[in-house]
MARNURO-405397 format. One line per 8 residues: number of its first residue (from 1); their letters; for each residue x, y, z of C-alpha. Coordinates in Angstrom, 2 decimals. Each point is the difference from the previous one (the first is absolute). Layout:
<sites>
NUM = A = X,Y,Z ~ ...
</sites>
This chain:
<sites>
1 = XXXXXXXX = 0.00,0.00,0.00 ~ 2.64,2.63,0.91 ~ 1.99,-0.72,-3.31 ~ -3.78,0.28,-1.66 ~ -0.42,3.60,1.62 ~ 3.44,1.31,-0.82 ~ -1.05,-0.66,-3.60 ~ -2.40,1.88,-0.12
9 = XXXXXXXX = 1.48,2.98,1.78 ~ 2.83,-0.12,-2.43 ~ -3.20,0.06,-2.93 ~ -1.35,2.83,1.46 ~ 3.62,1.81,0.49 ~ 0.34,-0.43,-3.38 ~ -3.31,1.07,-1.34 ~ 0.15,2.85,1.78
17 = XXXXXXXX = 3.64,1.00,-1.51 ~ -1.64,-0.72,-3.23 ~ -2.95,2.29,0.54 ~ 2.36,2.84,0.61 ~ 2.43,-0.67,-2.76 ~ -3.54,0.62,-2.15 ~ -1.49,2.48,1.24 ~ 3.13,2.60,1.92
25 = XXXXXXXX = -0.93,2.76,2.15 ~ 0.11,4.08,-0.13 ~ 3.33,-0.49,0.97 ~ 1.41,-1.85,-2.58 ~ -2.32,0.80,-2.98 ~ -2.13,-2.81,-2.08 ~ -0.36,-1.07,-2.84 ~ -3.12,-2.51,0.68
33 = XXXXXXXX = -2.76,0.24,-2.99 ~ -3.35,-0.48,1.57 ~ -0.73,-3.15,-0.72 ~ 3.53,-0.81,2.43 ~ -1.65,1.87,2.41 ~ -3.52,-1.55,0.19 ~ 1.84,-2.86,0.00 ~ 2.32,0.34,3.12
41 = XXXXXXXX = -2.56,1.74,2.00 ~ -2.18,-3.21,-0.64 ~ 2.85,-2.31,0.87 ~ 0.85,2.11,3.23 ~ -3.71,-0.04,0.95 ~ 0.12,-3.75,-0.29 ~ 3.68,-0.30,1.90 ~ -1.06,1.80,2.70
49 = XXXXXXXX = -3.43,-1.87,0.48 ~ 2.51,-3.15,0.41 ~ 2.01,1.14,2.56 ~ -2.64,1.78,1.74 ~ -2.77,-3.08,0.27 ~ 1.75,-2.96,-1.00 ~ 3.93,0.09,2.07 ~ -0.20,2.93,2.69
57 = XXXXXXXX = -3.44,-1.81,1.44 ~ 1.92,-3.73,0.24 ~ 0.77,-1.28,2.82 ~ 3.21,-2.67,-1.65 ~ 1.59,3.36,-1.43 ~ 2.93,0.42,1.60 ~ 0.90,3.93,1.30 ~ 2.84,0.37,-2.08
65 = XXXXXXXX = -2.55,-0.74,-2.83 ~ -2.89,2.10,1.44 ~ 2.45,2.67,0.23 ~ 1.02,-0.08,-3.54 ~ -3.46,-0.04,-1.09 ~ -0.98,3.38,1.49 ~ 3.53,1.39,-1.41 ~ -1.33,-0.60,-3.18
73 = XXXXXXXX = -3.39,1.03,0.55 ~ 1.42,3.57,0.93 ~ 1.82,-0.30,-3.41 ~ -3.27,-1.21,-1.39 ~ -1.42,3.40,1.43 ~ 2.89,2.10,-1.79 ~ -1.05,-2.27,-3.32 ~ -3.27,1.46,0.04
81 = XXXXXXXX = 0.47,3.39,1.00 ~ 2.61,0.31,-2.84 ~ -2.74,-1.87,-2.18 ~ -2.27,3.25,0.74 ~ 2.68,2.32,-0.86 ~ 0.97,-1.89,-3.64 ~ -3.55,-0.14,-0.63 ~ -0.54,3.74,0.47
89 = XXXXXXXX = 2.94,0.95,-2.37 ~ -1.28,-2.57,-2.78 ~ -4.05,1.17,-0.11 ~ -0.58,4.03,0.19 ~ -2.96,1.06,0.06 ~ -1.66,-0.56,-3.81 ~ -0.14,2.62,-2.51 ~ -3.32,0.95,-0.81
97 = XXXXXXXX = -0.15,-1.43,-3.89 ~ 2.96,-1.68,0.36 ~ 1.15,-2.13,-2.40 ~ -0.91,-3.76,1.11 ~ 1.68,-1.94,-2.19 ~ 3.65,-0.56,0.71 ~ -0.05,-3.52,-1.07 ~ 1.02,-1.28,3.99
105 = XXXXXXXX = -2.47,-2.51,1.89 ~ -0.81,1.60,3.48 ~ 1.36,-1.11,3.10 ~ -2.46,-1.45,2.41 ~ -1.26,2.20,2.49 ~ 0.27,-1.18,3.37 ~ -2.86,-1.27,1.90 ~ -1.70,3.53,1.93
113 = XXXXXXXX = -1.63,-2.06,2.47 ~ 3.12,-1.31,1.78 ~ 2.75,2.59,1.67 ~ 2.68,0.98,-2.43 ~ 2.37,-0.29,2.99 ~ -1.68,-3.13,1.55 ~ 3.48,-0.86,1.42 ~ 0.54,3.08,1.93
121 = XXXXXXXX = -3.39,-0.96,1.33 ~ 1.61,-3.80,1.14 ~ 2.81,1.74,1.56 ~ -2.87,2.20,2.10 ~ -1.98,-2.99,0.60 ~ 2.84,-2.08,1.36 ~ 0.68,3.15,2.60 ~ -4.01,-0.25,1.28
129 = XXXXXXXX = -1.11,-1.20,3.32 ~ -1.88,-3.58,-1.24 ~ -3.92,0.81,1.01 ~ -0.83,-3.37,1.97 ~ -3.50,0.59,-0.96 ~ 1.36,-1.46,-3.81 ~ -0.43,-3.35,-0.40 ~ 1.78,-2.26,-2.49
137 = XXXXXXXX = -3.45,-1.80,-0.39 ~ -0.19,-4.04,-0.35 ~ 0.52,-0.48,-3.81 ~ 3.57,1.19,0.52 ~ 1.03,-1.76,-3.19 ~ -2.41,0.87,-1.76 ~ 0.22,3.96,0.77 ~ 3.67,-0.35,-0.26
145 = XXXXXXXX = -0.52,-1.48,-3.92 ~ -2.85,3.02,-0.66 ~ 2.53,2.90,0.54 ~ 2.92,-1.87,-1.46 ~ 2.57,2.16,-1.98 ~ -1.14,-1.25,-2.92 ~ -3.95,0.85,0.92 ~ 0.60,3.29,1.52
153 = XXXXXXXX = 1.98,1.24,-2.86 ~ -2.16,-1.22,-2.75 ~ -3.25,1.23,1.56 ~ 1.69,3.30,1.17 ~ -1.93,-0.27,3.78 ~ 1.99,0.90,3.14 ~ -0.11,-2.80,2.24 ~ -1.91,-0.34,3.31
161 = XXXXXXXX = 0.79,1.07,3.14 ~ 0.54,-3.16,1.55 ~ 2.53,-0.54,-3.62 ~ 2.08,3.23,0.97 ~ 2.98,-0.61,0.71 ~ 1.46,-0.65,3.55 ~ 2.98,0.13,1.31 ~ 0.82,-3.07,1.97
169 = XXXXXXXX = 2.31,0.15,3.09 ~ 2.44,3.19,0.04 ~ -0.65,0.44,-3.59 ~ -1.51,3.15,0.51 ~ 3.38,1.16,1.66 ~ 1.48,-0.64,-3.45 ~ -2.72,1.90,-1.85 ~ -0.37,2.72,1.76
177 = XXXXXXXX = 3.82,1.71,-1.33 ~ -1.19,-1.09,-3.52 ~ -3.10,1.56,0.56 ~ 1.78,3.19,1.43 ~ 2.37,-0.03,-2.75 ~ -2.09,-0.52,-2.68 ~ -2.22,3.12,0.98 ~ 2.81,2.93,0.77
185 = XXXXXXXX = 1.18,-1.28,-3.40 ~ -3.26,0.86,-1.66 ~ -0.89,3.38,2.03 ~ 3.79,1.12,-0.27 ~ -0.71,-1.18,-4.48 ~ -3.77,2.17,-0.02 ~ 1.47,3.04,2.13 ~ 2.97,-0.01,-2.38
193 = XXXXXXXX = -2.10,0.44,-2.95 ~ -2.29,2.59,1.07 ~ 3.35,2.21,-0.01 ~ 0.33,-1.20,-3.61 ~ -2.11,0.94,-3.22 ~ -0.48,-3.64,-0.66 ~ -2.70,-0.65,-2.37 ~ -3.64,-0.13,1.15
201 = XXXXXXXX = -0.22,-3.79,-0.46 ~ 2.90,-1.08,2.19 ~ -1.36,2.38,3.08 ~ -3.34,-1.76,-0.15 ~ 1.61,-3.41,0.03 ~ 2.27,1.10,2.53 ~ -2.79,1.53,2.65 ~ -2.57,-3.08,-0.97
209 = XXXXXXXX = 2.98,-1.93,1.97 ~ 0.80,2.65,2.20 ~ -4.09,0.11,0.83 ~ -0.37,-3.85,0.58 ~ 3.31,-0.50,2.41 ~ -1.36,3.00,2.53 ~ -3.83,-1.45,-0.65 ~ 1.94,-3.31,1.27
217 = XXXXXXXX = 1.46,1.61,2.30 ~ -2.45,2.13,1.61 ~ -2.02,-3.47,0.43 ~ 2.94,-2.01,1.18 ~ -0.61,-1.79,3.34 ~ 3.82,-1.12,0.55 ~ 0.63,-3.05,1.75 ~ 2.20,0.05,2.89
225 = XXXXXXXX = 3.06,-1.67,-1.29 ~ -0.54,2.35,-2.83 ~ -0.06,3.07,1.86 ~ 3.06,-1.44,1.89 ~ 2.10,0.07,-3.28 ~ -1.44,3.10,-1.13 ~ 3.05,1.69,0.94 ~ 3.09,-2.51,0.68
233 = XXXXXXXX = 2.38,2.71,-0.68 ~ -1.15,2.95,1.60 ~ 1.23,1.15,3.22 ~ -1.56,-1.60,2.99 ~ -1.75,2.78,1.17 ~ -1.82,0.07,-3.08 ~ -0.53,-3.46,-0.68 ~ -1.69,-0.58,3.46
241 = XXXXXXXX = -2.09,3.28,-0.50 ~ -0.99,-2.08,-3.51 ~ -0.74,-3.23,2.11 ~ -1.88,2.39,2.57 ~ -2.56,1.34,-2.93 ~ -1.08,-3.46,-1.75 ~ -1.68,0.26,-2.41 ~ 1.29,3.14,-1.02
249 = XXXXXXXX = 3.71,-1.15,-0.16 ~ 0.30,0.13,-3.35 ~ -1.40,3.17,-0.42 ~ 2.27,1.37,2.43 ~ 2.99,-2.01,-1.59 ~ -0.86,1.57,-3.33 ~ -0.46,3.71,1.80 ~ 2.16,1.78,-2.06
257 = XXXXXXXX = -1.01,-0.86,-3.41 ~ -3.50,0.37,1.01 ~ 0.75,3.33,1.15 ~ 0.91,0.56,-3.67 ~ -3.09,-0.29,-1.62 ~ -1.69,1.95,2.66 ~ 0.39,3.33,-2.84 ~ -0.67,-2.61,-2.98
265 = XXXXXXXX = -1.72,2.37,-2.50 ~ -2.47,-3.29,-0.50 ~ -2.66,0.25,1.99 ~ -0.61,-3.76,0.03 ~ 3.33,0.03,2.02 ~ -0.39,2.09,2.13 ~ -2.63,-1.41,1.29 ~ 1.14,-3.36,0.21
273 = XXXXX = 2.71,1.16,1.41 ~ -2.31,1.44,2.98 ~ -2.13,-2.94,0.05 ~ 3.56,-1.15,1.89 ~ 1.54,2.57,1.41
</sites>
């Protein structure tokens, strides 16, 4: 079994390295068409579904393994926030009487009923206090074969609340720094860009991200060994003042890039922003 499971981490490594060889990043540049695109936000939809329901929530995965998993599932995260930004670049807004025919099949459009970063939403539901109120219900197998990777991508539903995922043991120790990481990296990206004249496209995509990590977090009922990590490095002082507010940890961890957006010239931030503050 562990030989089994450190397969499949070294699958997912590798997928993930693939999906950002295709697609790059504002950093780097892209050169992705659309159809690339489509095609790596599906597979990093799908990736992150696997880890998420199918290794963290096993009780034969070994830590080490576990571990791994929600590494990549924070790259996962970067995959489809860079997915966002590459999309925005490759579709302005249409021309009115624009020519149509260019001779190049469309990419598929993503389902809009799931998340486009459903893996930024794993890494928030591995940090949640478990309810004890959700049951796992008797047809385990059963449920466990309805919201599948394979089902939940292809019929574009988010899973159930007893099929979120759950962080098993001190897993949510190890999530909660991804987590963290993941969203200073994202405010620090949209706060950047307001400075910028970036075109009209790429701001929406990046506050529609910015938007659903503080809706997230606004809503986010931390566990305790994620409110724990929610500052390893921080001066102790600080870190037990994080351990003394709870649930608000992480907003408190992530006080001065909040404090940021609190003169966003969006509206829609701002008041997300206060929705937390």
């Amino acid at each position: 079994a562990r030989a089994y499971w450190e397969a499949v981490l070294c699958f997912l490594q590798s997928s993930l390295a693939s999906c950002e060889e295709i697609v790059g990043s504002p950093d780097v540049g892209s050169t992705a068409t659309a159809s690339e695109v489509a095609g790596a936000t599906l597979l990093a939809q799908a990736l992150g579904d696997l880890c998420a329901h199918q290794i963290l929530p096993k009780e034969n995965v070994s830590e080490e393994v576990s571990c791994g998993a929600i590494a990549v599932l924070e790259g996962l995260a970067r995959v489809q926030s860079n997915c966002a930004w590459c999309a925005a670049t490759l579709e302005p807004p249409p021309q009115a009487g624009a020519n149509q025919g260019s001779g190049q099949a469309p990419a598929p459009a993503p389902d809009s009923s799931r998340p486009k970063f459903s893996n930024l939403g794993h890494l928030f539901d591995l940090c949640t206090q478990a309810n004890p109120t959700d049951s796992q219900g008797e047809d385990e197998e059963e449920d466990s074969a309805l919201f599948s990777v394979v089902a939940l991508v292809a019929s574009g539903r988010s899973p159930s609340k007893s099929q979120r995922a759950v962080a098993k043991g001190n897993l949510a120790g190890v999530a909660a720094p991804a987590l963290l990481q993941r969203l200073r990296k994202i405010i620090s990206k949209y706060v950047a860009e307001e400075q910028q004249k970036s075109p009209s496209q790429v701001k929406m995509a990046l506050e529609e991200e910015t938007l659903f990590a503080l809706e997230r977090l606004s809503s986010l009922h931390a566990s305790e060994a994620a409110y724990r990590a929610a500052g390893p490095q921080a001066p102790q002082s600080a870190k037990s003042a994080c351990e003394l507010a709870a649930r608000q940890a992480f907003a408190m961890a992530l006080l001065p890039q909040l404090s940021s957006l609190v003169t966003s010239p969006m509206p829609s931030i701002r008041s997300a922003v206060r929705r937390i503050l």
